[in-house]
VOGU-3710 file (C-alpha; in Angstrom, 3 decimals, decimal comma):
1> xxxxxxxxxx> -4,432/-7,573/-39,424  -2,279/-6,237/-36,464  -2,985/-2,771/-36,800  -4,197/-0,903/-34,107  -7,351/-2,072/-32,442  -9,969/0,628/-32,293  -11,169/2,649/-29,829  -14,568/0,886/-28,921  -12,678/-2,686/-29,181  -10,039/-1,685/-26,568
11> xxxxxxxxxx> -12,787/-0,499/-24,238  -14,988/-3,244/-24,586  -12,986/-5,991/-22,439  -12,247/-2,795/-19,914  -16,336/-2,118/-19,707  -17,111/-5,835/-19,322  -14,098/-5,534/-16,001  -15,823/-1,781/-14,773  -19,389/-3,708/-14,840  -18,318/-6,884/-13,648
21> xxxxxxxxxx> -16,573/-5,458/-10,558  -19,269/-2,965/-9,792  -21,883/-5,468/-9,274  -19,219/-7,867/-7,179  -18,363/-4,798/-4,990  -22,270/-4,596/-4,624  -22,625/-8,613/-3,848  -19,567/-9,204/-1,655  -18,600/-5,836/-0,236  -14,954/-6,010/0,868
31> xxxxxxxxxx> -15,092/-9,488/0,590  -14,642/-8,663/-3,574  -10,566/-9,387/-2,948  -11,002/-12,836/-1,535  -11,483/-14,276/-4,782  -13,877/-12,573/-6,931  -11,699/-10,225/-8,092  -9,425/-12,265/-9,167  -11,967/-14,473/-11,183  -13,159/-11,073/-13,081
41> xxxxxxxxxx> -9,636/-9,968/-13,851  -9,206/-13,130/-15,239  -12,374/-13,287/-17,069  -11,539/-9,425/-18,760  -8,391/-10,844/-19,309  -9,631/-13,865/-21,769  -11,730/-11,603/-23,357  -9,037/-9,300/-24,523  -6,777/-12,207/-25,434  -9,870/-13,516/-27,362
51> xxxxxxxxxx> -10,101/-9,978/-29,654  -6,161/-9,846/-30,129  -6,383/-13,704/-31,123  -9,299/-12,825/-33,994  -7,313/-9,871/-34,993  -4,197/-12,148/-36,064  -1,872/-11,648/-32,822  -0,149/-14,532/-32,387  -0,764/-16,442/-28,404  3,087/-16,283/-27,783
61> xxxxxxxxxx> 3,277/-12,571/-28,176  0,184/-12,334/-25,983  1,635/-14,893/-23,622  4,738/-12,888/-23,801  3,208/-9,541/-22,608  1,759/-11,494/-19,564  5,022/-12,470/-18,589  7,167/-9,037/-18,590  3,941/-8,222/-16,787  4,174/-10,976/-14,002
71> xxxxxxxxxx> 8,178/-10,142/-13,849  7,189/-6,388/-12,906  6,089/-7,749/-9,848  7,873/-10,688/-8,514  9,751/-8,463/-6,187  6,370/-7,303/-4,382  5,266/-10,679/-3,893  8,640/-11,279/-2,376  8,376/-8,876/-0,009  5,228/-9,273/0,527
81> xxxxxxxxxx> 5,495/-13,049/1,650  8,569/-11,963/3,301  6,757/-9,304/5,385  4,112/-12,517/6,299  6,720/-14,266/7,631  7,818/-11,300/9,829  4,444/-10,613/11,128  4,240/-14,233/12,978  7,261/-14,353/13,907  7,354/-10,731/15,390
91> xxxxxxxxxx> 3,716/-11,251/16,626  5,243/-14,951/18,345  8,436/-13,650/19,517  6,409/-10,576/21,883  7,662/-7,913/19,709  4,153/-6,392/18,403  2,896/-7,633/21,610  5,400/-5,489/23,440  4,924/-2,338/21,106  1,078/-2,375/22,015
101> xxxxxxxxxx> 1,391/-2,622/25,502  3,526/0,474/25,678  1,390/2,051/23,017  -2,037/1,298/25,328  0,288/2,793/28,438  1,602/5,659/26,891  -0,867/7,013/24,246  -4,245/8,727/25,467  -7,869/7,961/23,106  -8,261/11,540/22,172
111> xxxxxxxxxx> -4,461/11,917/20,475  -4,308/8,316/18,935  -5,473/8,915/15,576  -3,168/11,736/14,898  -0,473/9,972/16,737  -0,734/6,640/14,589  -0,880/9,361/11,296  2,528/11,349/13,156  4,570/7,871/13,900  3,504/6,314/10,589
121> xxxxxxxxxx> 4,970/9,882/8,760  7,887/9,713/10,743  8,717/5,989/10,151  7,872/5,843/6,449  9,530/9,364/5,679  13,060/8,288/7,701  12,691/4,903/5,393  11,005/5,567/2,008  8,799/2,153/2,449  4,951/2,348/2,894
131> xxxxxxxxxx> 4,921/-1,481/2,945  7,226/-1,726/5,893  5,943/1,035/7,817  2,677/-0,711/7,775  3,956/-4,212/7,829  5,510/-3,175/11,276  4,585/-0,118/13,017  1,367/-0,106/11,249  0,581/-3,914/12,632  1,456/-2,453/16,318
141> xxxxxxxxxx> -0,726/0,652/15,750  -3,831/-1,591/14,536  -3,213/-3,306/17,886  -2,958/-0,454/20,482  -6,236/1,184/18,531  -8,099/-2,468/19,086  -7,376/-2,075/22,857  -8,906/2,047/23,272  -11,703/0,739/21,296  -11,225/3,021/18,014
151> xxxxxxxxxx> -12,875/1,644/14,926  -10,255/-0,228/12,644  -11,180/1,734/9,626  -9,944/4,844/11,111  -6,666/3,010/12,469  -5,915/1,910/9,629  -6,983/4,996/7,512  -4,160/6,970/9,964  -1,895/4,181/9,018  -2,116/4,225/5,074
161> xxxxxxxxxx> -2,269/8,017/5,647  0,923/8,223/7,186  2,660/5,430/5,428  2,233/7,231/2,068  3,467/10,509/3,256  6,898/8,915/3,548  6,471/6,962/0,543  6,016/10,199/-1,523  8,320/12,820/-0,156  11,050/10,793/1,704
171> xxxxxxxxxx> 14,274/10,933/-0,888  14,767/7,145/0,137  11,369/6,147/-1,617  11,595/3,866/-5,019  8,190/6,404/-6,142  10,214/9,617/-5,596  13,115/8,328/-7,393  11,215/7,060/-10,259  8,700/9,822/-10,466  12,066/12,016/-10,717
181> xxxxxxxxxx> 13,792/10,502/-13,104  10,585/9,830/-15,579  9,936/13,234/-15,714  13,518/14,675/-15,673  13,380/16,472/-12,878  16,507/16,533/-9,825  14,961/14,536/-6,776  15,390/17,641/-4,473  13,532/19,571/-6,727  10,920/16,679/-6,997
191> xxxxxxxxxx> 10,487/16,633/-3,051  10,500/20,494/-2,670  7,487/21,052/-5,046  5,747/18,566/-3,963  5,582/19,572/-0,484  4,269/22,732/-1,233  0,731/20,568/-1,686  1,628/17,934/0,506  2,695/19,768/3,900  -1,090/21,510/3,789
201> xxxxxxxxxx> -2,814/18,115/2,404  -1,053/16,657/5,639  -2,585/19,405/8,063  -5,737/18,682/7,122  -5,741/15,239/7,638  -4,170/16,138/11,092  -6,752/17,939/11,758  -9,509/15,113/10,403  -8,323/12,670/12,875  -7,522/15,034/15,823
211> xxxxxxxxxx> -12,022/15,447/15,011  -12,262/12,004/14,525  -10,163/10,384/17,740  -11,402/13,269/20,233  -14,142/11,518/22,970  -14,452/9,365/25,819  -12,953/9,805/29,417  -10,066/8,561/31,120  -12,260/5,581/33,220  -13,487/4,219/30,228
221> xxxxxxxxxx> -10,011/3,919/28,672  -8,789/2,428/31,870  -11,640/-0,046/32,081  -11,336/-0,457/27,931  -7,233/-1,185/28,220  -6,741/-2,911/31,482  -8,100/-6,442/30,290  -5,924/-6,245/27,134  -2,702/-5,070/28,770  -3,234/-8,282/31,103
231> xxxxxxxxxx> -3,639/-10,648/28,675  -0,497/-9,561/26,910  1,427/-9,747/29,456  -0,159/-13,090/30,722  0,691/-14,351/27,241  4,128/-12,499/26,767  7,026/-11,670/29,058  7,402/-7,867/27,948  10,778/-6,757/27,707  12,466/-4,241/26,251
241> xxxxxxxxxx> 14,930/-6,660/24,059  12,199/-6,311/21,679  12,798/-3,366/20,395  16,046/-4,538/18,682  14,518/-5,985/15,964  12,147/-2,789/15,024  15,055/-0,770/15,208  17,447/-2,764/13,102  14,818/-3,119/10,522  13,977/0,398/10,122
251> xxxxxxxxxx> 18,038/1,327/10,582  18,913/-1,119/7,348  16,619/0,483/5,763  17,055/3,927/6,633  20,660/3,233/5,080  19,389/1,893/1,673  20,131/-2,090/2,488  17,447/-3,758/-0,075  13,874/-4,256/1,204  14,157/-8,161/0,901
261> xxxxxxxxxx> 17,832/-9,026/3,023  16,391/-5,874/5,418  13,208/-7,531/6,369  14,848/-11,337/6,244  17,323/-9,827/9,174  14,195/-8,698/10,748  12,769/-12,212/10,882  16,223/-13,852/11,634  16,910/-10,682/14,510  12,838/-11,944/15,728
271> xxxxxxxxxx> 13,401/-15,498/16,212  16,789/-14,484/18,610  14,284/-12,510/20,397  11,751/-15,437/20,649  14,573/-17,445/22,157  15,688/-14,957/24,596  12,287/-13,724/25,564  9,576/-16,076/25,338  11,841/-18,839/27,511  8,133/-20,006/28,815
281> xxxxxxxxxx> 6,786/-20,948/25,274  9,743/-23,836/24,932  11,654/-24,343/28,218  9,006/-26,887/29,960  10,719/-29,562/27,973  12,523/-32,383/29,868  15,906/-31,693/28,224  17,558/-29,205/25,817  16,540/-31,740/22,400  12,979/-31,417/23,207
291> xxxxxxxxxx> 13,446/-27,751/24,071  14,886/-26,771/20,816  12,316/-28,796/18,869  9,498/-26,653/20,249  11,636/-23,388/19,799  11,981/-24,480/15,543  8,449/-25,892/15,600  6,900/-22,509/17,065  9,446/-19,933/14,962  8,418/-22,265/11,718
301> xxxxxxxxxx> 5,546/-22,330/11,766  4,636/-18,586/13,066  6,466/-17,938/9,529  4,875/-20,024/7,311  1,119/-20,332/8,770  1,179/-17,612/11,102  0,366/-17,188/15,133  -2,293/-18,513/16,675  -3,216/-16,992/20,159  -5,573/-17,919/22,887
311> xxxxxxxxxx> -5,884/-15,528/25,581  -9,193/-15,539/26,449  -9,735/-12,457/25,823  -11,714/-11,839/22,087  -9,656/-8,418/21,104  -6,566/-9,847/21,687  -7,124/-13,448/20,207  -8,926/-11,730/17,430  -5,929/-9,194/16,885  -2,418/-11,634/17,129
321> xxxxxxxxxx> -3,900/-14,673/15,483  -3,006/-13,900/11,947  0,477/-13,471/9,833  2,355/-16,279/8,372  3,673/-16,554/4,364  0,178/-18,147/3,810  -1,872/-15,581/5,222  -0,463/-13,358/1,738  -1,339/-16,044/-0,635  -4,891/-14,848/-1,368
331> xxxxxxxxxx> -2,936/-11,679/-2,030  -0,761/-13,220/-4,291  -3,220/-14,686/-6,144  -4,905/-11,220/-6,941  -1,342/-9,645/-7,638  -0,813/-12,162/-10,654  -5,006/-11,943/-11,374  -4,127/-8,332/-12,144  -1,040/-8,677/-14,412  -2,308/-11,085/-16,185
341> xxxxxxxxxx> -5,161/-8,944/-17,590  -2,863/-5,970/-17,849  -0,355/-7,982/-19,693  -2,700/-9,243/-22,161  -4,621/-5,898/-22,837  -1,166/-4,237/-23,002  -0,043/-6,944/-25,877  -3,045/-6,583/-27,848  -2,343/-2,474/-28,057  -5,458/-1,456/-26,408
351> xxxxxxxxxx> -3,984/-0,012/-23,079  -2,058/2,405/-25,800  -5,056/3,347/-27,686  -7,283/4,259/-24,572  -4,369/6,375/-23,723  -3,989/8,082/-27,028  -7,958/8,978/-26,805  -7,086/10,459/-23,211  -4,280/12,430/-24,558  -6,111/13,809/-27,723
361> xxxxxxxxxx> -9,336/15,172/-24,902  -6,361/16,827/-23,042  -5,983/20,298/-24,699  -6,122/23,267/-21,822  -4,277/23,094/-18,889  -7,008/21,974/-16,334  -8,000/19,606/-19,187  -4,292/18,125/-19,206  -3,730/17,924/-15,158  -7,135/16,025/-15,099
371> xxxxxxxxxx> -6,378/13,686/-17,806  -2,684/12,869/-16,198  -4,741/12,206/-12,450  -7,373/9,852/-14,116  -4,864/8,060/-16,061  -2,645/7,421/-12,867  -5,593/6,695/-11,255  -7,392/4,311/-14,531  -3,709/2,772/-14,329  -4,139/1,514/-10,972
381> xxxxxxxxxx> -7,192/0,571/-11,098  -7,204/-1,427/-14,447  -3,303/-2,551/-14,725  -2,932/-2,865/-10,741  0,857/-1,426/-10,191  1,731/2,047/-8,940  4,842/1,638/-11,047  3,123/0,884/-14,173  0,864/4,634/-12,784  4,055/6,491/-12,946
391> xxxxxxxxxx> 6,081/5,403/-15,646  3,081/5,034/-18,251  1,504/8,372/-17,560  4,807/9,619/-17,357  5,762/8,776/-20,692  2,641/9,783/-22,198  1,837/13,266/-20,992  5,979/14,496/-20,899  6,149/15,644/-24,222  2,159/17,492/-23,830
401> xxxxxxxxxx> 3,431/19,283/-20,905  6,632/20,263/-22,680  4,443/21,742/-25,374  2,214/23,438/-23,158  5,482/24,932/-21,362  4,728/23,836/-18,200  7,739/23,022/-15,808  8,094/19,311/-15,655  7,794/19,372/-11,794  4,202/19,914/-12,220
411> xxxxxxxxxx> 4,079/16,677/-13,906  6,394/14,844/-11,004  4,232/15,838/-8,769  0,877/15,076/-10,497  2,191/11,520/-11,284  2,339/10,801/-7,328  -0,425/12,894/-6,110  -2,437/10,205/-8,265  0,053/7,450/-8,972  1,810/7,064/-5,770
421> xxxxxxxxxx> -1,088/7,782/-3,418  -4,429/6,005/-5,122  -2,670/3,045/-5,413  -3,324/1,596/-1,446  -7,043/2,608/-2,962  -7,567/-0,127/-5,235  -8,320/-3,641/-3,364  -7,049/-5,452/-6,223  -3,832/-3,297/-6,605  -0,545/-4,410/-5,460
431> xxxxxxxxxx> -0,423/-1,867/-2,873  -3,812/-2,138/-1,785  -4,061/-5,584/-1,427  -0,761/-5,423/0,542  -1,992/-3,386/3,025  -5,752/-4,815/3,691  -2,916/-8,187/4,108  -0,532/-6,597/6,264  -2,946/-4,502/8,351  -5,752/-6,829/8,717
441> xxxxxxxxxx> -8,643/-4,252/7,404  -9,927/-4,806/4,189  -9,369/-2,220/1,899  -12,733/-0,450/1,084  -12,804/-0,814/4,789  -10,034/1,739/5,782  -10,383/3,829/1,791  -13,366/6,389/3,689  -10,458/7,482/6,198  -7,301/7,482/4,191
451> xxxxxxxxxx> -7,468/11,429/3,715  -3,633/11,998/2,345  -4,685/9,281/-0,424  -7,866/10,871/-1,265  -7,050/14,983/-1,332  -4,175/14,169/-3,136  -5,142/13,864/-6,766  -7,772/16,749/-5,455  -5,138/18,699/-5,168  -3,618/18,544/-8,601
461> xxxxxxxxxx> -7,097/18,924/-9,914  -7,316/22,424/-8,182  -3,763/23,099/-9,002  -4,340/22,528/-13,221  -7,189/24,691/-12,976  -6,541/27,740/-11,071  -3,005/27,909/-11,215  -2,289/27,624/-7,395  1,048/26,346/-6,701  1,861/25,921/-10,164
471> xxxxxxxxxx> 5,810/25,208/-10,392  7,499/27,761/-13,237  6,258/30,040/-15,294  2,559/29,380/-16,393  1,606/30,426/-20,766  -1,829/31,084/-19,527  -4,724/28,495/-18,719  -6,550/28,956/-22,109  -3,989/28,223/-24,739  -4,177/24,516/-26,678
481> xx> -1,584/22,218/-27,415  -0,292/22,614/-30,757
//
């Protein structure tokens, strides 16, 4: 009895996980990734292992699945430990400190929402990583929008925003590549069509937060910022050493040195900076033993449990207390929540069944673009991995565009207008999840205000059905797939 599973049998474990998590989202609001999530993906999860059990699949096929599944993803939860680590210890050694002093000093209220959305670009475009754009630059950013008093959600929106930008048209990015290469398509070719929706997409939202961050008067920032600025500098010796470390990071990167050794020198370039800077910290020890203790005491445990800061000031406190490898655990947790339910539905043949009915409702063109967004974007929400929203989609709907004789690069770039970007969307997703961690601002939180992320898959929408910016020659929106 290992046939297929039918249609309503393969939906029935992923209606039990749409309900379920509708009705948490309702009772814990963006608390639903601290744990409830996880519990319901894990619940879904049984349930489909329970219907491929009764249908004769064997556990260790099932158990199988789960683990390719779980092995997708160990590198993320690498990183994203990793990137933990480097928030303390950058947070401890004055180095976000530092960048949010000079951010407060140089950038004005009414420009720092487009500003955080400009920097983020720049950063995440020059190194192809949305998670260390936000794990570093982003982290600064949330801090210098703290002290002018802008709401989080907005900072953070900018952030995401920007980050992704990178993520999907920098040639450095692991989405680009992939997205590429699924589809068949040269990477420079990739890049150039998608920025033909992108560039505008990225005006608007330029113009969203220039709206958004224009108001209040130069006293106000003054009085706003003053307080802050003091109690960083009453807490940190500012200096520009600091910058080393940012720079280095982004410059390993920017030359293709692996995300995991890039951010380790990051923490290892931190801690020199901790030593060199932050002499008060460690130094009022009677002799060099006792100083060095406190200087491995306060670098090991800003990595594994994170800073704790007490200013006396509530922004600031509120803003540097936080990082650490444990601070991502709850993350974690969700990351392998996810997986496991995607591995098991996967394994029972019900993921490819929903996506045969999807295929089979996508005849016209419009019909087809839609059905490619809502699968990238039902991949991310239900199997939690913007790789798994590129390269399943991508598989699926090649040969359908190939019949409809569209150019492929229409599919590249539908497959990150949806994949790529939606993913940070999804509190439960790897990206997602990452970010809310990294950032400090729950996901549904900053999701209102992540424009790039939203008018993206709008964008292919309105592309598949009128024909605007099309790449190649289009048969004609009316004609079926044979």
């Amino acid at each position: 009895m290992n046939e297929k599973p039918g249609f309503w049998i393969s939906l029935f474990p992923l209606g039990f996980l749409i309900l379920s998590l509708s009705i948490a989202g309702y009772l814990f609001g963006s608390g639903i990734a601290e744990g409830p999530a996880q519990i319901l993906l894990f619940s879904a999860g049984a349930i489909s292992a329970g219907i491929s059990r009764l249908r004769g699949i064997s556990w260790e096929k099932i158990e199988s699945t789960v683990l390719d599944s779980l092995r997708n993803v160990l590198q993320p939860i690498l990183i994203l430990l990793l990137i933990g680590a480097l928030i303390g210890i950058w947070i401890r050694s004055g180095i976000v400190p530092a960048l949010i002093v000079w951010g407060l000093e140089l950038l004005k209220p009414e420009i720092f929402l487009p500003s955080a959305l400009i920097l983020s670009s720049v950063v995440s475009l020059a190194t192809g990583s949305s998670w260390s754009t936000a794990g570093t630059i982003g982290v600064a950013l949330i801090g210098v929008g703290a002290g002018l008093g802008k709401p989080l959600g907005m900072v953070a929106g900018a952030v995401v925003s920007g980050a992704y930008f990178g993520d999907k048209l920098s040639p450095f990015s692991e989405t680009t590549n992939l997205a590429s290469s699924i589809t068949g398509v040269s990477l420079l070719s990739h890049i150039r069509n998608m920025a033909r929706t992108t560039l505008p997409t990225f005006g608007i939202c330029l113009l969203a937060f220039g709206f958004l961050g224009w108001g209040g008067s130069h006293g106000e920032t003054e009085t706003a910022t003053g307080p802050v600025i003091s109690a960083l500098k009453a807490e940190f010796q500012i200096s520009w050493v600091l910058l080393l470390p940012p720079l280095l990071t982004f410059f390993l990167i920017y030359f293709r040195v692996s995300a995991i050794p890039s951010i380790f020198i990051g923490i290892l370039s931190g801690g020199v900076c901790f030593i060199l800077t932050q002499s008060n910290i460690y130094t009022n020890s009677s002799n060099f033993q006792d100083a060095a203790s406190a200087a491995f005491k306060n670098l090991v445990s800003a990595a594994s449990e994170g800073t704790k800061v007490k200013t006396g000031h509530v922004v600031v406190d509120g803003l540097l207390s936080r990082g650490g490898m444990s601070s991502m655990l709850s993350t974690v947790w969700l990351i392998i929540s996810a997986m496991f339910y995607a591995g098991i539905m996967e394994g029972g043949g019900m993921t490819q069944v929903l996506a045969e009915k999807v295929l089979n409702w996508a005849k016209a063109r419009g019909s087809l673009f839609a059905a490619t967004v809502f699968t990238c974007m039902g991949t991310n929400l239900f199997c939690a991995d913007q790789y798994l929203a590129i390269v399943v989609p991508g598989k699926m709907f090649k040969e359908a565009y190939s019949r409809r004789g569209l150019d492929p690069r229409n599919l590249s770039r539908c497959l990150e207008d949806s994949g790529t970007m939606t993913s940070a969307l999804v509190p439960w997703n790897s990206c997602g999840s990452f970010m809310a961690a990294a950032l400090g601002v729950p996901t549904l939180v900053y999701l209102p205000y992540a424009f790039l992320n939203l008018l993206s898959p709008l964008f292919s929408l309105i592309t598949g059905w009128t024909g605007w910016g099309l790449a190649g020659k289009d048969p004609g929106s009316k004609k079926e797939l044979s």
